[in-house]
N, C-alpha and C positions, 0 to 999 in steps of 0.2 A: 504494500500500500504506500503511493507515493504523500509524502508532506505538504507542506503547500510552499515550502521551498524548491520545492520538485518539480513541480508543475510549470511545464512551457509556457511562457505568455501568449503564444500563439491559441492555445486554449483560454486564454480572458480577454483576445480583441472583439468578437462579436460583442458581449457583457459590457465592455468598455465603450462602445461607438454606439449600444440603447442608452447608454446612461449620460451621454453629453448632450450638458447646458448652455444653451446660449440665450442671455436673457430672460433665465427665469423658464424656460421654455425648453422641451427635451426639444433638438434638434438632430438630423444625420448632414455628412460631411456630403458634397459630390462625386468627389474620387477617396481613394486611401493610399498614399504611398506607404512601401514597407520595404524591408530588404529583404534578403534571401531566406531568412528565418522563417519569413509567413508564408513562403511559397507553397502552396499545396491548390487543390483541387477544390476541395470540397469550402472551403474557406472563402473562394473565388466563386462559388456557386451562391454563396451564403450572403455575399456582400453584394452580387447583381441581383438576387431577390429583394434586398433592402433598397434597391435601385441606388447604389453605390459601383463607382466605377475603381474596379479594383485596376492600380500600378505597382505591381509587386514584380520585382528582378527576379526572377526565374533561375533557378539551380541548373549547372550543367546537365546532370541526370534528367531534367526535367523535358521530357519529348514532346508533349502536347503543344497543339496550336497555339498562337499567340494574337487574340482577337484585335480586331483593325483599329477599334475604340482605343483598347488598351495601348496600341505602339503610339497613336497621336499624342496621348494624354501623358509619356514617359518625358516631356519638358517640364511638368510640375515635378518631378520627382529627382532634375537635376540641382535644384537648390537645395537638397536634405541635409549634406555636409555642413550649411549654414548653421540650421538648426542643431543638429549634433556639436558643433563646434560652441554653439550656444553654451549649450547642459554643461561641457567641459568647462566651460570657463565660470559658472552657479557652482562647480563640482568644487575647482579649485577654492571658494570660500567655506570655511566649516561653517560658520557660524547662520549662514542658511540652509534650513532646514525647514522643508514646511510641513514636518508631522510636530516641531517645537512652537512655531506661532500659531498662535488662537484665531487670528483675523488673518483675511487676505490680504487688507491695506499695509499692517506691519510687511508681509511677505513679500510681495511688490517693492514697497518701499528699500529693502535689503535686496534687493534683485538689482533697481535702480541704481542704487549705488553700488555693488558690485561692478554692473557693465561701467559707471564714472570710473572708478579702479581704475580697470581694467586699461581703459581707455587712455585716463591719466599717464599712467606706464609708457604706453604706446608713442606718446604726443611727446614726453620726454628724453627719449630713446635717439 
């Protein structure tokens, strides 16, 4: 029996994209970009029934078609680096954490100034 450390996140994207709020208001995304981790089949069946356009990079092993929709829509999915590069640099601060603040405003607010940091650094350099 696996723990819930155990458990692939690929098994809590569905769960994750019913549960996001925008405004107060459950909303779904357009497309999904992911990396090679979420690449499967059935996963892709599951997010065009939510009429969700899945852009997931595809495993070498991976032989099936690749729908026409999905090759257009792989320009969204060359900015992800941005975003990754984002979380690393939230990573590099300990002191944000947002299972320790209460409110979103504090969280943000150390976010904010984190990317000033960061920045600062850069401008000085």
């Amino acid at each position: 029996m696996c723990g819930k450390a155990n458990r692939h996140d690929q098994s809590f994207a569905l769960q994750t994209i019913d549960q996001i709020m925008i405004g107060g208001s459950t909303q779904r995304p357009k497309r999904l970009g992911a990396d090679k981790g979420y690449d499967s089949n059935p996963l892709r069946r599951a997010l065009r029934k939510r009429r969700i356009i899945p852009v997931i990079v595809r495993r070498a092993n991976n032989g099936t078609a690749v729908a026409a929709v999905e090759i257009r829509e792989f320009r969204y999915s060359r900015q992800r680096w941005k975003v990754e590069r984002s979380f690393n640099w939230l990573n590099n601060n300990r002191r944000i954490d947002r299972f320790m603040e209460k409110s979103t405003r504090t969280y943000q607010g150390f976010c904010h100034m984190a990317f000033i940091k960061y920045y600062l650094k850069k401008l000085v350099k």
